[in-house]
N, C-alpha and C positions, 0 to 999 in steps of 0.2 A: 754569126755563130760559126765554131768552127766546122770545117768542110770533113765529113763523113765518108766513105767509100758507099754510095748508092748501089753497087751490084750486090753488099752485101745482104743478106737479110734482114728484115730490120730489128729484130730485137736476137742478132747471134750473140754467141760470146765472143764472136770473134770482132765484130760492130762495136761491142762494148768497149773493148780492149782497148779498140781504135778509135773510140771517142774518147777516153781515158786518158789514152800514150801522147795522142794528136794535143789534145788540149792543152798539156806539158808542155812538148816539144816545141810547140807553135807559140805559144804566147810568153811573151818581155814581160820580165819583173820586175817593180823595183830593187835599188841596193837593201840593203840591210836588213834583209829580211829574215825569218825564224826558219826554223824547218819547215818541209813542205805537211802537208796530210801523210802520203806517199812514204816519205822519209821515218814520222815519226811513229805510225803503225808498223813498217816495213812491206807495208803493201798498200793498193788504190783502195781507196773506199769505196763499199758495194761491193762487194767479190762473192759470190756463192762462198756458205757454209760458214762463213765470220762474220763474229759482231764484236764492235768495240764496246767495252765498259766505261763506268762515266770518268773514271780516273785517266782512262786512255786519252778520253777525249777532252776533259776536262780540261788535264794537264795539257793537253797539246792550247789549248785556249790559253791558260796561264803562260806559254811560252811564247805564244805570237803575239800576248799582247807584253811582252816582257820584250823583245827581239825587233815589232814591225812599229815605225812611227806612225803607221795611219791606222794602228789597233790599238783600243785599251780593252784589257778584257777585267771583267770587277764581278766580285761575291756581293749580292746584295741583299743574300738573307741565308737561311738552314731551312731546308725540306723536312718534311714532317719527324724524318729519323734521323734526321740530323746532316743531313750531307750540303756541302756547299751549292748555292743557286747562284749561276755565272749571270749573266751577261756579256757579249762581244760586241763594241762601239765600232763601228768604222765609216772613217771619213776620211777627207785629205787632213792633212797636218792643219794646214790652215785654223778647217773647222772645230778641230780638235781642241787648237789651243782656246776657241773662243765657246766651248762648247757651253759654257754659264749661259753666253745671249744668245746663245741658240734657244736652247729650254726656256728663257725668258721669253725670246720672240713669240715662243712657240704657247706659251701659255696667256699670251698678250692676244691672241689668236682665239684662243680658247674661248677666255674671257675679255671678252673685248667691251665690257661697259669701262668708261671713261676715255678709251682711245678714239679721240677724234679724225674727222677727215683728212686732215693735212695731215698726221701722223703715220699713216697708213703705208705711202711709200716708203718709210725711212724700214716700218718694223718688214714689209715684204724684202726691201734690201737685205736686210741682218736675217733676216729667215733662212732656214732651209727646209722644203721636207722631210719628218722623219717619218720612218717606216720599220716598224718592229717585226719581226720573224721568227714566229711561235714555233718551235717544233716539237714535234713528240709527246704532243700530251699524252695520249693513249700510247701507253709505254710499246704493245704488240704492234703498234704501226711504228715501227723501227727502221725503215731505212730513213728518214730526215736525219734523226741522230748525227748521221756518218756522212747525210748529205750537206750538213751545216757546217764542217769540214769543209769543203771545196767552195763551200759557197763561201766562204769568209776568206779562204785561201786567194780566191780569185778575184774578189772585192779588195780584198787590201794588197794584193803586189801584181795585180794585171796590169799593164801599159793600154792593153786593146780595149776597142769599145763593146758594150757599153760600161765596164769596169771604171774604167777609169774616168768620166765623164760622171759618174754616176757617185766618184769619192768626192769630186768638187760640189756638186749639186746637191746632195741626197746626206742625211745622216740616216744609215743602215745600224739597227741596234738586233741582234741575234739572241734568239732566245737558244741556246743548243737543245737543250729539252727542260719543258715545262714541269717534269715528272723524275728528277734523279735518281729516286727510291725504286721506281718503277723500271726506267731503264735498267738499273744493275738486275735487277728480281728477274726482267727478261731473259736477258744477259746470259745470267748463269746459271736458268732453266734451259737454256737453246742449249747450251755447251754441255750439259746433262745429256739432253734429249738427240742432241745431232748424231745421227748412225749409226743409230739405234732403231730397232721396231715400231719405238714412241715418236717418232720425229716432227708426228704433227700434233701431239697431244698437247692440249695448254694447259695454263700453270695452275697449280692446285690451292695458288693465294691466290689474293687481288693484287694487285700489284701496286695500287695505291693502298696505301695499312688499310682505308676507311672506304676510300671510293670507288676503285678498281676504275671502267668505262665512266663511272660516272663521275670520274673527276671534271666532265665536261658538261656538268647543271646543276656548277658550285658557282657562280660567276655571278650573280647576287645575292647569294647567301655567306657569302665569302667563311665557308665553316674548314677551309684547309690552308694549310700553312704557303703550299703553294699559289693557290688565289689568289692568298691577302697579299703575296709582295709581286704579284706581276699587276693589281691592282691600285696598289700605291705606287706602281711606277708608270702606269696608262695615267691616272684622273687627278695625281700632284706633283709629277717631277715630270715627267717629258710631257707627255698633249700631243702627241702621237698624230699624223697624219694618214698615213695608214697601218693598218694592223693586219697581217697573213697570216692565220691558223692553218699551219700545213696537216694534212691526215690522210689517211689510209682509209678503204673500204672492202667490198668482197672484192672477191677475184673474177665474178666471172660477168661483168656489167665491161663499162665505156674503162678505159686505161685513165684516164684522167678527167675531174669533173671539173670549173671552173665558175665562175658567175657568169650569165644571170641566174638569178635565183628561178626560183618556181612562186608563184602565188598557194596562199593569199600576202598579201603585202600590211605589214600592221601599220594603221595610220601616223603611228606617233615616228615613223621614220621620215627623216627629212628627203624630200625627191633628189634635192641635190648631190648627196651623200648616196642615194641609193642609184644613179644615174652613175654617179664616179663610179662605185662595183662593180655597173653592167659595161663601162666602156672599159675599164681594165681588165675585166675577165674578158671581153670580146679581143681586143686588140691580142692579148693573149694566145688565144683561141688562133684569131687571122697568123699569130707569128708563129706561133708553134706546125698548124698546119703546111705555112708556107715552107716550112725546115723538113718536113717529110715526118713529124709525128703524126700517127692515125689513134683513133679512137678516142675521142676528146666530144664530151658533152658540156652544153651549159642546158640553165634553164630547165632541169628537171632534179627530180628529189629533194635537195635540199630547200628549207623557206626560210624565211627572216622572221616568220608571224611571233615565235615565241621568243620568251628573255632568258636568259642563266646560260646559252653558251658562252664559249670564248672568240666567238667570233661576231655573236648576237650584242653582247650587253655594250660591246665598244663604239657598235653602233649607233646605239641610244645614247653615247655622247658625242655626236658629230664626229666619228674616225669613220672612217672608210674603213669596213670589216671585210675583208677578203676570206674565203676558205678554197682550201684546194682538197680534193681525195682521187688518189689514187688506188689503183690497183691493187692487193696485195699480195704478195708472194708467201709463203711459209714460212714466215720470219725471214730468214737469210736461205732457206733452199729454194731452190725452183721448181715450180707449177705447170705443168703441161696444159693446154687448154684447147681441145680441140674444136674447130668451128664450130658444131654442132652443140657445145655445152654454153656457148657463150649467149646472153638476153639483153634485150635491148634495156635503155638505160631508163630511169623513172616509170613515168606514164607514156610513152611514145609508144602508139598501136600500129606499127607498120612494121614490126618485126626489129631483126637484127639486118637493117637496115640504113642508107643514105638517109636524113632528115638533118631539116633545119636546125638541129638542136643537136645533130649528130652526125657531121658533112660526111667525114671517111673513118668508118670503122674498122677497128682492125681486125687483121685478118685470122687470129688466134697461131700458137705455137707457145713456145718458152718461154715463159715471165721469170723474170727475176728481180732480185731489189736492185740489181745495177740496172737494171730499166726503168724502175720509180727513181733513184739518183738519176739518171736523166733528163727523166722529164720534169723533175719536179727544180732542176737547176735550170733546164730550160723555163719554166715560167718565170724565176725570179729573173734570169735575164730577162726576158720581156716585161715584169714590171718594172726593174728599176730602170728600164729604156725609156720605159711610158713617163715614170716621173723627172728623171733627168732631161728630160726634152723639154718638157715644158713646168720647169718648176715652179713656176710665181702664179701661174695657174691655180694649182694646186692649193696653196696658200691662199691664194685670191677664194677660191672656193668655199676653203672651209672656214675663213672670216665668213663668206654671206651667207655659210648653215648657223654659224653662231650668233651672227645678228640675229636674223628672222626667227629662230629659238625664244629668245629674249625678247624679241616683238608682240612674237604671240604668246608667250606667257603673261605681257602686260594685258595684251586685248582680248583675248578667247576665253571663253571660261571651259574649264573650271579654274581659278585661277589660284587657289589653294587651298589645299587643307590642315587640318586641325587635328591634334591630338590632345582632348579633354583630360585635365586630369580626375581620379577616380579609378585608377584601370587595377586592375586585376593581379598583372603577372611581372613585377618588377624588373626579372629576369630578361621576359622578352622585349619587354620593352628600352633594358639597356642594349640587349643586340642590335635590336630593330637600329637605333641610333649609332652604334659602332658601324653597321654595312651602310647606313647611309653617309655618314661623314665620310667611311674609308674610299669609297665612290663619289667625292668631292660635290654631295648632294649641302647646297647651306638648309641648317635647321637654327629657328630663331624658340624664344619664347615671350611669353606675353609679360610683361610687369603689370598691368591693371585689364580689370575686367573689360570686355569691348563685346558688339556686338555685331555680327556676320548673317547675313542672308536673313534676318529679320529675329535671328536666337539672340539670346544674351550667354555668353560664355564668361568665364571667370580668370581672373591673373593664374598664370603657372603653364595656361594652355601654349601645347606646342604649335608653332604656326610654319607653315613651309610657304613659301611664295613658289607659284611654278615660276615665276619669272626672275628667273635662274640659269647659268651657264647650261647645264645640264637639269635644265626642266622637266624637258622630255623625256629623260631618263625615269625623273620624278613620277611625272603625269604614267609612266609606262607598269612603275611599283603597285603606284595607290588607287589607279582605276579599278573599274569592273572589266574584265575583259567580254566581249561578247565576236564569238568566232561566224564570219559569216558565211553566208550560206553557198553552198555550194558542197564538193567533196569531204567527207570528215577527216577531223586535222590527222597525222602520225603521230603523234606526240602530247605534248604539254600543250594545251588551249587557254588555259586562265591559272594565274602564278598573282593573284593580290594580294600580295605581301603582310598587310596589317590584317586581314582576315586568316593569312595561316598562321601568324601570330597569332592571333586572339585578343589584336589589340585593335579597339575603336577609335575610329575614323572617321572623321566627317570631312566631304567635299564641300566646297563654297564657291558658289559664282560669279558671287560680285567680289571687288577689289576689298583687303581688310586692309584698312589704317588700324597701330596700333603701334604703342611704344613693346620695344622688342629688344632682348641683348643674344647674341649669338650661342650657341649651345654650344660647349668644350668638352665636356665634363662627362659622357653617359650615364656614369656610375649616380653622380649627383642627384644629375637630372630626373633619372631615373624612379630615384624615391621620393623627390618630388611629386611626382605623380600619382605615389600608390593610395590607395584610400584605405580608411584607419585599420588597425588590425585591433579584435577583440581584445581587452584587458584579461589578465588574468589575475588567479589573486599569488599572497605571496611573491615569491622569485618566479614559477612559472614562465616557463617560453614559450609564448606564446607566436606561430608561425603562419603566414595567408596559406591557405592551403591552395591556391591558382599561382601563386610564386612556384617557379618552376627550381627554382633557387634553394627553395625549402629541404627539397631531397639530400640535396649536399647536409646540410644542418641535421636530419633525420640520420643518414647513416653516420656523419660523426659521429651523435649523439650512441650511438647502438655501438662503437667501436669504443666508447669510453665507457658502456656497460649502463645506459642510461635505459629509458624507454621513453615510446613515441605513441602517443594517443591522437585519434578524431573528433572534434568536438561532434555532436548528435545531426547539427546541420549542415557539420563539410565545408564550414565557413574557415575553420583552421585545425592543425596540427598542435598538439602539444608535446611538448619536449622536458622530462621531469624521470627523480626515483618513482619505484612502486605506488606510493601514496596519491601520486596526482588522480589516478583513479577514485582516491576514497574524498577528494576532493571532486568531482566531474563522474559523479556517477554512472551517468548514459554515456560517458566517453568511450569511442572503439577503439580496445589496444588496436593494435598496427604491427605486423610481424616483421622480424629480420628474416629475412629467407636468405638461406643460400642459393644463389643465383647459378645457374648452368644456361650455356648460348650454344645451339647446335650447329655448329659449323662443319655442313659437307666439305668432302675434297674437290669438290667442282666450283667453291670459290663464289659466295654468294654477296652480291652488293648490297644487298637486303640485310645480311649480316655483319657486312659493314659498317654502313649505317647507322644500326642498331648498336654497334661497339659503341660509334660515336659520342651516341648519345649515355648510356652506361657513362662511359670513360670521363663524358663534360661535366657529370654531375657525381664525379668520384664513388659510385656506384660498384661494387667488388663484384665481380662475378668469374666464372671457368668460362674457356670456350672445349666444348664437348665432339668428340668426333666421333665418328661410326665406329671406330674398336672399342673407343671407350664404352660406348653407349651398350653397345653387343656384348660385352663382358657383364650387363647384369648387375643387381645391387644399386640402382642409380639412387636410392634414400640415405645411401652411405655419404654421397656427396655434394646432395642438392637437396632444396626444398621446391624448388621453382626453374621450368626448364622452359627455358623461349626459344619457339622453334620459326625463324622468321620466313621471310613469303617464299619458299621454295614447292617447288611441286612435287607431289605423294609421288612420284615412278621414279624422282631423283632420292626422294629417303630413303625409298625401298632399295631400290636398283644401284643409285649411285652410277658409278664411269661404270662402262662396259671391259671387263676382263677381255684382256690384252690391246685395251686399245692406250693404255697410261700401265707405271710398272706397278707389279701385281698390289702392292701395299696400299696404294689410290683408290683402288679397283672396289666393284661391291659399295652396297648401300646399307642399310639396316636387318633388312628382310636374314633370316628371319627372328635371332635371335635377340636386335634391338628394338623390333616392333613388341614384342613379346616382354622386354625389359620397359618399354615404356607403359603399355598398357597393366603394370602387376604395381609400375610406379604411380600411376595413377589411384587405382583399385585402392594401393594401402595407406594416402591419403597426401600423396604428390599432389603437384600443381604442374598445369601446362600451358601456356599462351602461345597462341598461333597467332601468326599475322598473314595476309593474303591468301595465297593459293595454298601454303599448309593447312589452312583451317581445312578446305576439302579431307586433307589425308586425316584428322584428327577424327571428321566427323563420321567417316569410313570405320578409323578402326575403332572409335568408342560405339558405335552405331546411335549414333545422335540424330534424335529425329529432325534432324532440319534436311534441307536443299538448298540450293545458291539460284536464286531468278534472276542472278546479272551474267545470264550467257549470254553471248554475242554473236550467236546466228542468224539468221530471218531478219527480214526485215520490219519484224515488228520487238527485236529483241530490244535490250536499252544498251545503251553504244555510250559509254565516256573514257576515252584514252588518256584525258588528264588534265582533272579540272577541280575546282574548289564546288563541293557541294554543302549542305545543309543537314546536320541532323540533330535530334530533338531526344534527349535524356528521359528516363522513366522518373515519375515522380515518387519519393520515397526509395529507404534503400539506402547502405553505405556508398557504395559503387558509386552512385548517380550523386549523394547529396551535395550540396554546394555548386554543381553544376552551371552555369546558364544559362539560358530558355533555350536557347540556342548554338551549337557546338560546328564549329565549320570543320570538315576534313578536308586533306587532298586523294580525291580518289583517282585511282589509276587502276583500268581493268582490272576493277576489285571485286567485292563479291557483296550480295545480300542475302540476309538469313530469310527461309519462312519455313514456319514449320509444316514438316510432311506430313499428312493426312492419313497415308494411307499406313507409316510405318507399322504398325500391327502385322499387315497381310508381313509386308518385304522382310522385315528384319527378327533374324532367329532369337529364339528366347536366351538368356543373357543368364548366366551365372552370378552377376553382382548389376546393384541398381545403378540404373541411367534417369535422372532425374530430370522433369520438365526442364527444357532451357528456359532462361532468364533474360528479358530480353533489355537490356542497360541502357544502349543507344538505339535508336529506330531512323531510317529513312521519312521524312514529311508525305503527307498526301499534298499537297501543294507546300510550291518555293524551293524547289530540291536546288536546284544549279542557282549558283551565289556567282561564280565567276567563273567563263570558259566556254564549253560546248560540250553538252551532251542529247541523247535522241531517245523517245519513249520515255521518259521518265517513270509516268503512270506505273509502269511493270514492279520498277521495286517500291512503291507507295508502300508505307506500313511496315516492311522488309526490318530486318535487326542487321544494325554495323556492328555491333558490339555485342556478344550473346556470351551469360555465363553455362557452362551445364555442370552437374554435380554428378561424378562417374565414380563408382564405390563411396568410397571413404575421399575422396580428391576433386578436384575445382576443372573445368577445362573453358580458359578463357578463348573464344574467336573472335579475332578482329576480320572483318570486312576488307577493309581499309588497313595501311599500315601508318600506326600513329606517330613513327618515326621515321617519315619517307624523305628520303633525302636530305636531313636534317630543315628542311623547309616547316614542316607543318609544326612550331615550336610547340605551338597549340596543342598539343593531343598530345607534346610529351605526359602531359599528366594524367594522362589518361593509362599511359602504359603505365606508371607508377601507382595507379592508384591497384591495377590489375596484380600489381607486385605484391600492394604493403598491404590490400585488403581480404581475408578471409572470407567473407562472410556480408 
């Protein structure tokens, strides 16, 4: 590394300058090369109070790989709004020119059924490692951006080691930022806010259109634009040897986190692959230290247990998932941090302290992002040290995670499973098979009936063999998760995939023989599977009403002036003029509602989310904000307002006056609480999801209460898990249902009603009608997949409650039916909440 002035402090600006200028001055380039970083901003990357935009940066990518022989820089798809997704190659020339059997080797690697023994040396020769470099997902951890500038600068025209050792050996592929949309959104909120009053105030979008933070637990549901192409470039075109998810954290923990992880350790992770992480985070760890970096933890907070990050799911295909987080600064200003504000890092009980897990802390003063540009180019020099040193290692390795893969998929059971046809929801069932294929999972289908674990199953059924490249991936989708014991999880505990679809599943233990041809097709495949839909008579459209798919066909249909009817049992939709009624007597019209989505300025992912789903099923709706809403008359422009999981102090309240500029500022209180409650009264509709339901059932004075708080140790505890609930029988709401309905609950909420409401709640100028209670929590079988505690507490409990407030509807969900775009399942749940009256 280069040599620092040690007298200086260690994180001055004047250290920084000096690591900056030194690292220039000091290090041979090759010829021909592009402009520097330096050069092409007019200043070093990292500087208090500037941020590059993605053109900035972009462009300087497009130029180095236009200018440097050992860069190709290539667009290899459009971000959700459209902006160019780079990638930055760098190798020596060499590897460059051979870079086709690179990616062959590398996928020989991967899949290694039919590469025999004596082949092996030839493909570790033609190998190389590659290693991908995530940055920026989370658009607000902004300094990588600017750091993947130096890093590529210094990768492709360093002469010193480990650069250049590391061009010959190593295919380095740079992600500049995973988030383009987001980066710019940053960007030219910071250049807004910088030196100004507001300077730490964040941004009143998401910065992903849909996902905002949660762009990072889309990673098997692949529902963003940016997923899907860093996903076809991990599990069909490179085969990746390791994968770096660089990120940012708070500011006031360890300066930098590394691997090892924290337990619990999920079994379906290979030891070998998880061994690689803890020796390249440790060596990491030993070279950083050695270089005079302080405050550096492994081994706490972060875990591997759960799937959908980006640095989890790569895992679960034999890559070596790295993540790094850093410290954050203020975007681009600096953070004072005095020792005394500073906490130790994870669970470590010995203070802000020496520990195993936290050799030398530092000492607190001045953080800034040219201190995460530091460190965080000091670790990739240490990893691509670690794999340029011993490359064929490397290689060697991750051939013996992808045998043994493939071993135990032939021998362990479960060894696969089934997807019956008969299912229910056309829709999710062609997704379910889009994120499987797009994650290079093989799905076969049956050509004749055969029999598994002693059933008789029939021709059409889908068959997955775990004993697959990426079995384990497989086996990681389709199980049951059960979290063990010990600490409860932070997060996502049980993600079974075909249960938040809604689509059935059968595991099998013993090996199937069966003649089988490859699935291609989703869409095909897909209605193969469905089971019949009622006739109608005449022309009649008749539509499954559990096809999620249906919704799209229903507001067409409303957009050409038609109308949309329920059959009596919710077994289907009808799609017809006025007269299909005078045919289908008991049929429930179906309303077009104008749709309104309450979007605070504090930027809700919950709202997001909920776009997404609207927007995937061409669903029309506004998004509504606090002025709108405050101005009154809301019957003028909506029938139906969804107000998604946000908390009653943020509807009320909103951002705090002067802490964002004045226009942000303020919540509802008082004159849009007052316009939603007159919209209610005069025969409005309102659907809450999560923690809105509280604020709803505050201001209608709804007799219920929520028994899923989470204090005491005998409250009921679920962070984020697949549970179980059970529809009311009879009723539009409920008909057609299935006996049983799986959510994704995430410290959600259970309905029960309050007993005592008489004494508590003032008498009312307009009626409040018994709640209705749709969906209920089971007295037994509640958790389907994941971990939760107490259950007993909300037995009986309602996820789903309607109440009839004046003349108006007020739907609570529990649970939010659109969580993450994951629970496909309950999309129709919200829609039924939509299109059902009555």
């Amino acid at each position: 590394m280069t040599a620092i002035p040690r007298s200086l402090p260690f994180n001055s600006p004047l250290r920084l300058a000096a690591t900056l200028v030194l690292g220039l001055l000091l290090t041979a380039h090759l010829p021909g090369q592009g402009p520097s970083p330096e050069e092409w901003l007019g200043r070093a990357p990292g500087i208090d109070f500037q941020l590059a935009d993605w053109n900035q940066i972009g462009g300087w990518f497009d130029r180095l790989g236009e200018s440097t022989s050992t860069v190709e820089t290539r667009t290899v798809g459009a971000s959700t709004e459209g902006r160019p997704f780079r990638i930055c190659i760098i190798s020596s020339e060499e590897n460059l020119e051979r870079l086709d059997e690179i990616k062959a080797m590398a996928g020989r690697i991967a899949d290694p059924r039919g590469l025999e023994d004596e082949e092996v040396p030839s493909v570790m020769e033609k190998a190389r490692p590659i290693i991908f470099v995530a940055c920026n997902m989370h658009s607000t951890e902004i300094a990588a951006a600017e750091m993947s500038m130096t890093l590529a600068w210094r990768l492709a025209t360093s002469n010193e080691e480990p650069w250049a050792l590391a061009r010959d050996e190593v295919v380095t592929v740079i992600i500049p930022t995973v988030n383009p949309d987001g980066l710019d959104k940053v960007v030219n909120w910071y250049r807004k806010i910088v030196g100004t009053p507001y300077e730490g105030a964040s941004l009143p979008e998401l910065y992903q259109v849909y996902a905002g933070h949660d762009n990072n637990r889309d990673w098997f549901a692949l529902s963003l634009e940016e997923t899907k192409i860093v996903t076809r470039l991990l599990y069909t075109e490179w085969f990746p040897t390791v994968y770096w998810d660089v990120h940012q954290q708070g500011s006031s923990r360890e300066r930098l986190f590394v691997p090892p992880f924290r337990d619990p350790l999920n079994p379906n992770l290979h030891p070998v692959t998880i061994t690689g992480i803890g020796a390249l985070g440790s060596r990491a760890l030993l070279d950083l230290t050695a270089s005079g970096y302080t405050g550096i933890s492994s081994g706490v907070s972060y875990d591997m247990w759960w799937n959908g990050g980006n640095r989890n799911v790569p895992v679960r295909h034999n890559i070596i998932g790295l993540l790094s987080e850093a410290a954050s600064a203020n975007l681009a200003s600096p953070v004072w941090l005095a020792p005394g504000r500073l906490s130790a890092p994870g669970d470590i009980q010995t203070g802000y302290a020496p520990s195993n897990r936290f050799p030398a802390p530092w000492p607190g003063g001045w953080w800034r992002v040219g201190d995460i540009h530091r460190y965080e180019i000091a670790l990739a020099e240490s990893l691509l040290s670690s794999l340029s040193r011993e490359p064929r290692k490397w290689l060697e390795n991750a051939l013996v995670v992808s045998r043994d893969v493939l071993r135990r998929g032939a021998e362990e059971a479960p060894r696969t499973w089934l997807i019956p046809p008969d299912q229910r929801d056309r829709d999710a069932i062609e997704r379910l098979l889009e994120i499987l294929i797009a994650q290079g999972i093989e799905v076969t289908q049956a050509q004749v009936s055969f029999v598994a674990d002693g059933r008789d199953w029939p021709a059409r059924t889908l068959v997955l063999h775990r004993e697959q490249p990426y079995g384990a991936f497989l086996k990681d989708l389709f199980e049951v998760q059960r979290y063990p014991d010990g600490p409860s999880p932070y997060d996502v505990a049980g993600w079974t995939l075909p249960l938040l679809f809604g689509v059935k599943r059968v595991e099998v233990l013993e090996k199937v023989t069966v003649e089988t041809t490859p699935v291609s097709d989703p869409t095909t495949t897909a209605i193969s599977l469905m089971r019949a839909t009622p006739r109608g008579e005449q022309d009649d459209v008749i539509l499954d009403s559990a096809d999620s798919a249906s919704i799209t066909a229903i507001f067409d249909a409303y957009s050409r002036g038609e109308s949309a009817f329920m059959l009596k049992d919710g077994s289907a939709w009808l799609l017809g003029s006025e007269d299909v009624q005078r045919r289908y007597p008991k049929a429930t019209r179906l309303l077009m509602p104008r749709i309104g989505v309450y979007a605070p300025w504090s930027a809700s992912m919950d709202e997001g989310w909920l776009r997404w789903v609207l927007d995937r099923y061409r669903v029309p709706y506004v998004r509504l904000r606090n002025e709108q809403i405050r101005a009154g008359d809301l019957a003028s422009l909506i029938d139906v307002m969804i107000i998604p999981d946000v908390a009653g102090r943020t509807i009320r309240n909103g951002r705090r006056r002067g802490s964002v500029f004045p226009e942000l500022a303020g919540g509802l209180e008082p004159e849009g609480i007052i316009a939603i409650e007159e919209f209610v009264r005069g025969g409005g509709r309102v659907i809450c999801t999560g923690r809105s339901s509280m604020f709803a059932i505050d201001l209608f004075g709804i007799p219920l209460e929520n028994r899923a708080t989470t204090s005491g140790d005998d409250a009921f505890q679920c962070p984020g898990s697949v549970v179980r609930t059970v529809p009311r029988s009879g009723g539009n709401l409920a008909a057609g249902l299935p006996p049983s309905v799986p959510i994704f609950f995430s410290r959600g909420l259970a309905f029960a009603t309050r007993k005592d409401e008489e004494e508590e709640r003032p008498e009312r100028t307009y009626a409040v009608g018994e709640p209705y209670f749709v969906l209920r929590y089971p007295a037994q079988g509640l958790l389907l997949s994941g971990w939760c505690k107490n259950p007993d507490v909300i037995a009986g409990c309602g996820a789903w409650v309607r109440a009839s407030v004046g003349k108006g509807k007020v739907d609570l969900f529990g649970f939010r039916p659109h969580y993450r775009s994951w629970s496909h399942g309950n999309f129709n749940l919200l829609f039924r909440a939509i299109l059902i009256r009555n």
